[in-house]
Phi, psi and omega in degrees: 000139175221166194196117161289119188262138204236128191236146196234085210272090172225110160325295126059013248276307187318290175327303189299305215271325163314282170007306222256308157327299169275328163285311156339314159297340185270337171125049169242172190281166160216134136245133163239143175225133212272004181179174174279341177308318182271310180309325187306274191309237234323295219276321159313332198287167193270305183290002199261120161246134167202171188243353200195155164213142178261153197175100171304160184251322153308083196214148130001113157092309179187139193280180188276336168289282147344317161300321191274000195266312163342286127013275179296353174247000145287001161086027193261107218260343163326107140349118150216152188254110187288138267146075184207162183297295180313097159251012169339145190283344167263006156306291177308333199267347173283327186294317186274355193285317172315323188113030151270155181310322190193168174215122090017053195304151175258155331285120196256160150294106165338301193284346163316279216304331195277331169261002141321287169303333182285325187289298187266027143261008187275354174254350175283344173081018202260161182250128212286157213265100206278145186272166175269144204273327198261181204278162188207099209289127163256070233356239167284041150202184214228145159226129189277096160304332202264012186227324211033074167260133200243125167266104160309141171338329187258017200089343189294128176285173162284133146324061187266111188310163166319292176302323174288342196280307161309317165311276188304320141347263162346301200276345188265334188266006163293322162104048176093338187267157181304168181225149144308141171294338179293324190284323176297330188285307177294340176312310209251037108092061169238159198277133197303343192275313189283017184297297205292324177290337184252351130323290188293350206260295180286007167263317199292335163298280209317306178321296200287055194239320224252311218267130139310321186238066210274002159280011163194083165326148190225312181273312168272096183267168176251134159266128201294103188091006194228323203144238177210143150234172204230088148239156214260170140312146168218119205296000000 
């Protein structure tokens, strides 16, 4: 399984979740961040890969032109596509001077925005971020990443909510290394105020799904100061 991950910087809260909602339906990675101030710290955690950030231009703390001026003057060449109400021909022609890819007036067409994006990674040339194909034991049961299927000892799959299936992506395609709670609340479109509780709410469901003990995790460990990872069995 592969997947282009797309992080998506809008004040907004209706946008990020339409947004996110639907292209997730096309196979895409979705991280959203509610301004840039936040889009920063994400793009900063060490374990954060993405290929494109959608990226309002009106927004709280720092407009989207000014995040993108940021941006080109870390020498940081990430594809961005401007997503904003400013569709004037001088918004755009400021928006492209800066260096975005491509601009967007709101209100677009879903299906515009789906091909916009499909051109520019195909001229950015990126290659979508491949998952590991084989199965990966968790003492007696497997979980199939190209499926995200969590198996039982008899083979039955197990349940796993949307969210636990996002979680377990993410922690699998770290490859064993820790991930931050800011990269899990964005994998999962969640608002900087509920991360800690509601982060802790869907690991503590996944643990009991996965762990023989879940009060003292063997497979989903929490790392101190750092985050969570996810190790497997190993023959």
């Amino acid at each position: 399984m592969s997947s282009f991950h797309l992080l998506i910087v809008d004040d907004d809260q209706r946008i990020r979740l339409l947004l996110q909602r639907f292209l997730r339906q096309h196979g895409y990675t979705i991280s959203t961040a509610a301004h840039p101030i936040e889009a920063m710290e994400i793009l900063k955690a060490p374990e954060y890969r993405c290929h494109l950030i959608i990226l309002d231009d009106m927004m709280p703390y720092q407009t989207g032109r000014d995040f993108l001026a940021q941006l080109r003057g870390q020498d940081n060449g990430l594809p961005v596509l401007m997503l904003t109400a400013k569709g004037e021909s001088a918004d755009r022609i400021a928006g492209l001077s800066l260096g975005a890819d491509d601009y967007l007036a709101k209100p677009f067409v879903p299906e515009e925005l789906l091909l916009r994006i499909q051109n520019i990674l195909k001229r950015a040339g990126s290659s979508p971020i491949e998952a590991p194909s084989s199965a990966l034991r968790l003492g007696r049961l497997t979980y199939q990443s190209a499926t995200q299927n969590l198996l039982g000892p008899d083979g039955v799959p197990i349940l796993l909510t949307p969210a636990e299936k996002t979680l377990m992506d993410v922690l699998v395609r770290a490859g064993g290394q820790s991930v931050s709670r800011l990269a899990l609340q964005t994998a999962l479109g969640l608002e900087e105020t509920s991360l800690s509780r509601t982060i802790d709410v869907h690991l503590n469901r996944l643990r009991q799904k996965i762990e023989p003990h879940p009060k003292t995790p063997q497979y989903l460990q929490t790392v101190r100061h750092q985050g969570y990872r996810l190790v497997a069995d190993h023959d």
